[in-house]
C-alpha positions in Angstrom: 60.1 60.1 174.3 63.6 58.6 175.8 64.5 62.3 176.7 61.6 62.5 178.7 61.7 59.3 180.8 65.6 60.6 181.4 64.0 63.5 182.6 61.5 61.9 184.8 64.1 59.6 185.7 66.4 62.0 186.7 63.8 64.0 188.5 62.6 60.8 190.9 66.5 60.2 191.8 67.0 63.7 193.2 63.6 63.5 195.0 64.4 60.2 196.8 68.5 61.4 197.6 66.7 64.9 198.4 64.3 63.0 201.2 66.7 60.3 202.6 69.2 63.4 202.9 66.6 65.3 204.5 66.0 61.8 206.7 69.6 61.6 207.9 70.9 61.9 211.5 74.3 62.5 213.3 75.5 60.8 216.6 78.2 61.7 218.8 79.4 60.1 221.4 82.2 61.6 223.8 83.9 61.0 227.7 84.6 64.0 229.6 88.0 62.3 230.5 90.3 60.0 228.8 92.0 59.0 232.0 90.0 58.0 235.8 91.0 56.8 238.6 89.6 53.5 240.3 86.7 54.2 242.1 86.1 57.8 240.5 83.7 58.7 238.2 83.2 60.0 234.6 80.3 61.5 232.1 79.7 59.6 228.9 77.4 61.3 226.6 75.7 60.6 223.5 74.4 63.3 221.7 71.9 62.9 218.4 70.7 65.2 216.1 67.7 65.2 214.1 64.4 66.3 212.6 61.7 67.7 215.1 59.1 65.3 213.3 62.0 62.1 213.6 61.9 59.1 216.3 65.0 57.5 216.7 65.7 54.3 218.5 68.5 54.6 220.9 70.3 52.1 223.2 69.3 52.7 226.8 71.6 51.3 229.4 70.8 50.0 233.0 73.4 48.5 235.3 76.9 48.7 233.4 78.1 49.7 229.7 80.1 46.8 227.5 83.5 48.0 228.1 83.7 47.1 231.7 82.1 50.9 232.6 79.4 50.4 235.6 76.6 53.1 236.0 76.5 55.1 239.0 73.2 57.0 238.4 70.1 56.1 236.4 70.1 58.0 232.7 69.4 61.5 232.0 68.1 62.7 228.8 68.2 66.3 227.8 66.0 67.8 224.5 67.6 71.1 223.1 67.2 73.0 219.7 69.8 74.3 217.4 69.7 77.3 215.3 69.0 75.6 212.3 65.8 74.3 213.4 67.2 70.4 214.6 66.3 69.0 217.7 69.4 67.5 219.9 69.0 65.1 222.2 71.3 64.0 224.4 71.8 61.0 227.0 74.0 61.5 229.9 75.1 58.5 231.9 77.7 58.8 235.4 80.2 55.8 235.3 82.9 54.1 237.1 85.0 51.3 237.3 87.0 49.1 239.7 89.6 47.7 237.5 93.2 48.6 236.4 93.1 49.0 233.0 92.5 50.3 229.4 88.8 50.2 228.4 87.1 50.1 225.1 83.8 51.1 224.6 82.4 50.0 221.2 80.2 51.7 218.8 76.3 51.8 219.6 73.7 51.5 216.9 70.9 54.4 216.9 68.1 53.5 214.4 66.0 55.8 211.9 63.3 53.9 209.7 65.8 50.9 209.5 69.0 52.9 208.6 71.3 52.6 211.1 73.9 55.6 212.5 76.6 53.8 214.8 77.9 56.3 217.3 81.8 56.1 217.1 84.1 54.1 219.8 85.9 55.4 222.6 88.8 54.1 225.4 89.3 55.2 228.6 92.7 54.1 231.0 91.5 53.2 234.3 94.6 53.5 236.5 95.2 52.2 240.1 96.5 55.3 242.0 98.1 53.3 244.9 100.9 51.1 244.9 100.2 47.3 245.4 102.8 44.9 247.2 102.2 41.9 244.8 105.7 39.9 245.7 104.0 38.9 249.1 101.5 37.0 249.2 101.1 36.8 253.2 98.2 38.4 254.6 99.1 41.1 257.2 96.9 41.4 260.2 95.2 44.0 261.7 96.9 46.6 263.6 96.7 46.8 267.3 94.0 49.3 268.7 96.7 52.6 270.1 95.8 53.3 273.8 96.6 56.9 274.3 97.9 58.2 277.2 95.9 59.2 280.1 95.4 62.8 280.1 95.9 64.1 283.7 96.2 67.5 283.1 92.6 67.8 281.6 91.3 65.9 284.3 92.7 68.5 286.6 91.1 70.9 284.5 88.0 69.3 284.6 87.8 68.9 288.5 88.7 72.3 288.7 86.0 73.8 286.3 83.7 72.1 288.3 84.8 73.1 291.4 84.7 76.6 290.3 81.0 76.4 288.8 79.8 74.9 292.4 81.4 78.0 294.2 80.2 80.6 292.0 76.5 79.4 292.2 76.8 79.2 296.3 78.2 83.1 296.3 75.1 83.8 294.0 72.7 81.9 296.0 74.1 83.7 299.1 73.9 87.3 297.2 70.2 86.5 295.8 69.1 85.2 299.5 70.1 88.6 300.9 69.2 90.9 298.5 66.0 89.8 298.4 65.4 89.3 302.1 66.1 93.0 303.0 64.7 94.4 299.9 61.6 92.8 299.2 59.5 92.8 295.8 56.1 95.5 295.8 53.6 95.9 293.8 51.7 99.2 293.0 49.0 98.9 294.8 50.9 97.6 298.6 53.2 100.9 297.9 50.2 102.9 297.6 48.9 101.4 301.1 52.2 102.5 302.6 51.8 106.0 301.8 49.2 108.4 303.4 45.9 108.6 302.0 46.3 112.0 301.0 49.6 111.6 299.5 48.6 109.3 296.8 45.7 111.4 296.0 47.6 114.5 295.6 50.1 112.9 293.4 47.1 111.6 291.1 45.6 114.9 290.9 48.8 116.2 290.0 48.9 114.0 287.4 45.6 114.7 286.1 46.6 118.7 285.7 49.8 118.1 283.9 47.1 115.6 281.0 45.2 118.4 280.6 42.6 115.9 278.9 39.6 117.7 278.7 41.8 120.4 276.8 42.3 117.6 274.6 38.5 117.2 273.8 38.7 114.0 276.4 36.2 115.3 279.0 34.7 112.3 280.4 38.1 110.8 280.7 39.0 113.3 282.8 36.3 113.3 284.9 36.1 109.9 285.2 40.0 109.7 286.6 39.4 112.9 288.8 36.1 110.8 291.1 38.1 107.7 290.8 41.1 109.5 292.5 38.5 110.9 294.7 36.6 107.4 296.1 39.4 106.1 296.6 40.5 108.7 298.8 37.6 108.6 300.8 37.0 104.5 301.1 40.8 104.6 302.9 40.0 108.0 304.6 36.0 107.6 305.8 36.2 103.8 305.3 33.3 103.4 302.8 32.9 101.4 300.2 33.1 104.4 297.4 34.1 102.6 294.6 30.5 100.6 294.3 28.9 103.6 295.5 26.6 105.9 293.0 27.5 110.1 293.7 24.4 110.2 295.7 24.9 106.9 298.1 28.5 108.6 298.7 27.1 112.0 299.5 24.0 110.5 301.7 26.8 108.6 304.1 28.8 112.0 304.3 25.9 113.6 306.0 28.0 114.6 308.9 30.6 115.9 306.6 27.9 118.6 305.5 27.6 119.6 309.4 31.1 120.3 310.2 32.9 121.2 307.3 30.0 122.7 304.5 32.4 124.4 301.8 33.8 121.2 301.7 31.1 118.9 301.8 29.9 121.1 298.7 33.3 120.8 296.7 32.9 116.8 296.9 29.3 117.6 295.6 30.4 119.8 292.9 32.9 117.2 292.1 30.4 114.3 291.8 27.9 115.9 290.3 29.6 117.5 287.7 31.0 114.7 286.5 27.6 112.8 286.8 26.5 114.9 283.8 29.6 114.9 281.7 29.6 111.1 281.8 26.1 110.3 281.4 24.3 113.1 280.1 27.1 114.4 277.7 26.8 117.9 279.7 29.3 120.2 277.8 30.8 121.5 280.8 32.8 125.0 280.3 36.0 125.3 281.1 36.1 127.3 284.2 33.7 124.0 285.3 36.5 121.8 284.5 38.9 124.0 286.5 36.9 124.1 289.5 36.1 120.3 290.2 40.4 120.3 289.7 40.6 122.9 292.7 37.8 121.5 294.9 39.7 118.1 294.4 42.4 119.6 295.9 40.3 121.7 298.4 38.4 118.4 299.8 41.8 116.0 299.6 43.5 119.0 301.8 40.5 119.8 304.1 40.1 116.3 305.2 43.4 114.5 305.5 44.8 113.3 308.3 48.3 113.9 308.9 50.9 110.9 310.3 54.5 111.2 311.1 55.8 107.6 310.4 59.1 107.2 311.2 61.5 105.2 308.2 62.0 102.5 310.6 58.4 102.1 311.3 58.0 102.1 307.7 60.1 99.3 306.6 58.5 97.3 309.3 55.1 97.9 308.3 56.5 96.6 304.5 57.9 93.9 305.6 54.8 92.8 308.0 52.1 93.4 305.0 54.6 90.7 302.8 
């Protein structure tokens, strides 16, 4: 019977040293410097380790540390895991301090279930990097303000610069005055007017051959371009509104046309026509049709234009009297 309470006994101690073991933390506190400046700064850090399942209650500071070490930054608290399976958590605190002299920061409790771990203490010399003139004690004034000296040769400089900018923009004025008063700006449409009639048509019919659109499976495209070159042609030529005209109204005011010059009254009429069925009754036109209303473009631009020998002089006159 006494063997067995021994037994039991013995078996409840290394339960209970077996759990308060298991129950144990570690603290470490450490500075990242042991010697600072006044005025600079240093990381103080307190490190705990413990059981995931643990709470531990851990000073927190606010303003300053005992020790004479101010804060610079609120707290930062860090949570980690080591390998063998204990939680570390660690405070990180940014001080400083404004005195000449040798610190000492005490230990801090951290407590577990009412055992306490005291985190160990720690110094730090504080030293005053300038030399202070403590024999006198009178109390220098403030230095006069140093006038520099006046700086002629940038003002020089300066006036000159300026100078130079003023001349510059006149001689570009003066240039941009010219330029543009003996060359003036054109558009598209007042060179066209400047050229003859026939001219302008012949170069957009040129243009239309070298497209070849309709080879291009674009048929009403190009017969829409070809009796737009056309109208045009003949509103500057005959002096009809063609452009608002239907093929028919533009053929009935060409009457007279028909009377003097038939082959090409009935070239415009192929033209129109033609194109009339392409565009709105999706004719398939073959391509010796496509080819012809090209030729009788040609034909009717060249059988009705009317030829004017303008001088170059006359010319720029004329362009400088439509601006």
């Amino acid at each position: 019977m006494r063997k067995t309470l021994l037994f039991l006994f013995f078996l409840i101690t290394s339960f209970a040293n077996t759990s308060l073991f298991a129950q144990k933390i570690t603290v470490n506190a450490k500075l990242d410097s042991t010697v600072m400046w006044i005025g600079s700064q240093a990381n103080l850090t307190f490190q705990v380790s413990q059981q995931p399942n643990q709470r531990v209650l851990m000073p927190i500071f606010v303003d300053s540390i005992m020790g004479g070490l101010e804060l610079v930054e609120p707290v930062k608290i860090d949570t980690s895991k080591s390998q063998d399976g204990h939680l570390l958590i660690t405070q990180h605190y940014l001080v400083t301090a404004f005195k000449d002299s040798l610190l000492y920061i005490p230990s801090f409790p951290f407590v577990l279930n009412g055992d306490t771990v005291w985190s160990k203490s720690l110094s730090l010399k504080v030293v005053q990097p300038f030399k202070v003139d403590t024999a006198s004690k009178s109390i220098a004034d403030i230095k006069p303000i140093l006038t520099p000296k006046f700086d002629w040769a940038g003002l020089f400089i300066s006036i000159l610069l300026v100078l130079l900018s003023l001349i510059l923009l006149a001689l570009l004025y003066y240039v941009l005055k010219k330029y543009f008063k003996k060359k003036p700006v054109l558009t598209e449409n007042e060179i066209k007017l400047l050229q003859p009639a026939h001219v302008v048509a012949l170069n957009l019919l040129d243009k239309i051959k070298q497209e070849k659109k309709w080879q291009q499976g674009r048929e009403k495209d190009y017969h829409t371009e070809l009796t737009d070159v056309i109208r045009e042609y003949i509103e500057r030529i005959f002096n009809i509104t063609s452009m608002e005209m239907t093929s028919e109204e533009i053929l009935d005011h060409l009457k007279s046309l028909r009377m003097e010059q038939k082959s090409t009254y009935l070239s415009l009429k192929q033209i129109l026509q033609l194109a009339d069925l392409v565009k709105f009754a999706k004719w398939n036109a073959t391509p010796d049709e496509h080819e012809l209303s090209l030729l009788n473009a040609y034909l009717f631009v060249n059988q009705t234009k009317i030829e004017e020998v303008v001088s170059l002089d006359e010319l720029k006159k004329e362009e400088v009297n439509e601006l």
